[in-house]
Steps between C-alpha positions, in 0.01 A plus 500: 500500500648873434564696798259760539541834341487821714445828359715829723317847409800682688690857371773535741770279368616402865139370592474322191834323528445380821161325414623361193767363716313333752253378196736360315719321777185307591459354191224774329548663150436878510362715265563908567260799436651867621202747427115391597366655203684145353387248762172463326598362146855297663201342737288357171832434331717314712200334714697479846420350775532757743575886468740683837388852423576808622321779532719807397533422137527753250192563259244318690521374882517210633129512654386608168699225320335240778143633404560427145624198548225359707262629240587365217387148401808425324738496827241550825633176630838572483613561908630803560756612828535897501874537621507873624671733708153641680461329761187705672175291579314688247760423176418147609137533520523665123788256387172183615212720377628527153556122488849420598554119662777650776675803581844518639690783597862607428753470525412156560727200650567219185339229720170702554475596119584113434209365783254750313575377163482176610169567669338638188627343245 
């Protein structure tokens, strides 16, 4: 069976590094978006089987990317972990209201972005 493939909607470079990392090691292919505006179509494309996206993205944010997302016939399914640096209560309410699957907060530890994706995926 092919491992399962993980789609990171991530600008900073850092960020995105560091989840591809911790992706990859455990044995998931990765897929990279960098603006929200792109999530959308890369979603219908590439089919993944999860999405870690953040919520600062240019073009479109990550709640609005989430919305879309969980709208759309083609890739409602798909789980979806927000990955952000808000951490109040209320991003996370929003971040679950538009349809995400998780929320985590960073900067994260690797283990705790690993235990969500495992959770979710």
């Amino acid at each position: 069976m092919a491992s399962k493939l993980i789609m990171i909607v991530e600008d900073s470079p850092t960020d995105r590094k560091i989840a591809e990392s911790v992706c990859a090691d455990n044995g998931y292919r990765v897929v990279t978006v960098t603006e929200g505006d792109k999530a959308l179509a890369a979603a219908i494309e590439k089919k993944p089987d999860l999405i870690l996206l953040d919520v600062i993205l240019p073009n479109k944010n990550g709640f609005q990317v989430c919305r879309q997302l969980k709208s759309d016939p083609q890739t409602k399914d798909i789980r979806v972990i927000i990955v952000s640096s808000k951490d109040q209560a209320s991003d996370k309410f929003w971040g679950i209201k538009q349809g995400a699957d998780d929320y985590i907060t960073k900067p994260y530890d690797e283990d705790d972005l690993l235990s969500a994706i495992q959770k979710n995926i």
